[in-house]
N, C-alpha and C positions, 0 to 999 in steps of 0.2 A: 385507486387513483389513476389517472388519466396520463400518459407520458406528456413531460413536459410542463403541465400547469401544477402550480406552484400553490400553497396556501399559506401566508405568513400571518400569526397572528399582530394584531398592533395593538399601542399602545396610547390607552386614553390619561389625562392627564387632569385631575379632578379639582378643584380648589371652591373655595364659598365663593366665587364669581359666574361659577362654569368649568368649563373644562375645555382642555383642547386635544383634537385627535388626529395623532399621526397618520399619515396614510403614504407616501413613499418620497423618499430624497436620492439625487441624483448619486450620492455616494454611499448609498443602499448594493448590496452584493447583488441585486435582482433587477436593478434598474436597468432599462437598456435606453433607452432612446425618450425625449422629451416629442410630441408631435401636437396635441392639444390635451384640455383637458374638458369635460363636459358632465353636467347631470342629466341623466334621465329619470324624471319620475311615474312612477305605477302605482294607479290605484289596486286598492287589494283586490282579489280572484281576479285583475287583468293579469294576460298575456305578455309579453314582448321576445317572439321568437318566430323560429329559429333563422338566428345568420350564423355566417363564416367570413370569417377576413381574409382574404389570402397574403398580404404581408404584414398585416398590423398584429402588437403585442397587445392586446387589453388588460388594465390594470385596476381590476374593480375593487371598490371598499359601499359598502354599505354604509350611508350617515345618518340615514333617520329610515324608522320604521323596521319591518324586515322582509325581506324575500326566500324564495325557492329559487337558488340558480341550478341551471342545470347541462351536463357538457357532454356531448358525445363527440365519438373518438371515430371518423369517419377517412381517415388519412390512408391512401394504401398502402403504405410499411409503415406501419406505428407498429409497437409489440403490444399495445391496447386495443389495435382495431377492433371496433365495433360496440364500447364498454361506453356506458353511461354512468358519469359520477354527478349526485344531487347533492350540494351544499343548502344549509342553511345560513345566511347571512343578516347581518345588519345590530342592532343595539344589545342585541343577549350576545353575540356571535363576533363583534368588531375583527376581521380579516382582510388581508389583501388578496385574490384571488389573481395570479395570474397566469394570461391563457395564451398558449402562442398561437399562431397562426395555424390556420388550418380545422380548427378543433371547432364545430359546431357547437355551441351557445345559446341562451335562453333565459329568462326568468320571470318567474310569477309575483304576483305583489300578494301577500302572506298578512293575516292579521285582521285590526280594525280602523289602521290610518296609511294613508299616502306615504308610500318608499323614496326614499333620493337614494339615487344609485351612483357615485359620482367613479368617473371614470378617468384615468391619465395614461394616455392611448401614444402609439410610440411613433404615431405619424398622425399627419391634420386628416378630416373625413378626406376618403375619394369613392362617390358613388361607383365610379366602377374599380373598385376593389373588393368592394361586401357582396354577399350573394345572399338573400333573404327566402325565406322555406316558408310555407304556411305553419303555424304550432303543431297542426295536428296529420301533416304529414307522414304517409303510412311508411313512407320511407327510410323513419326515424322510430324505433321500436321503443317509444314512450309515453306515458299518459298524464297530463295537468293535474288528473282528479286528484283528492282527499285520498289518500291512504288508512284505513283506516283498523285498528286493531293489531 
């Protein structure tokens, strides 16, 4: 694990109507700050990486489909530096995933349908707060592919 980011799992809530699924309340022990909330969705084998926030907390849950997220630990005093942790996330997997600032991020759309990735991020977008890497950036010692075996 990654210092600092958090995995909580959550709680789906099932009845013959549907179900409904938790994903974070302000008087949650993890919550910090309300700033917006947003989906992004990925289709499968896409990409959407690598950024970093330099002040925002991201507070990801997976609501449909599943993804490969994935975090490196790029901070200069972290006691993780340099460690990459790959989550699996979304309908087999229902978690909260949270990442504090700093911690380079990522994720793949996994499977055979379109991902919503919904996110409650602990301040509104500020283009020049994120700093965005190419995926396959050599500078980041990891690989998209199928792992296989």
């Amino acid at each position: 694990m990654i210092s600092g980011v958090s995995v909580i799992p959550l709680r789906q809530i099932p009845d013959e109507r549907g179900k409904i699924m938790h994903m974070l309340r302000s008087d949650s022990p993890h919550f910090e700050n309300f700033g917006e909330i947003y989906f992004s969705c990925i289709y499968p084998g896409a990409i959407k990486a690598w950024h970093v926030h330099r002040e925002m907390t991201l507070n990801y849950a997976v609501i449909v489909g599943n993804i490969k997220f994935v975090l490196y630990d790029n901070r200069p005093n972290s006691p993780t530096r340099g460690e990459i942790q790959e989550l699996f996330l979304g309908e087999s997997n229902y978690s909260l995933v949270k990442v504090p600032p700093m911690v380079v991020n990522g994720f793949k759309g996994v499977g055979d349908k379109m991902a919503i990735v919904a996110n409650c991020a602990s301040m509104g977008h500020d283009p020049e707060e994120i700093l965005r890497m190419d995926p396959f950036t050599p500078d980041i010692p990891y690989q998209w592919d199928i792992k296989h075996g």
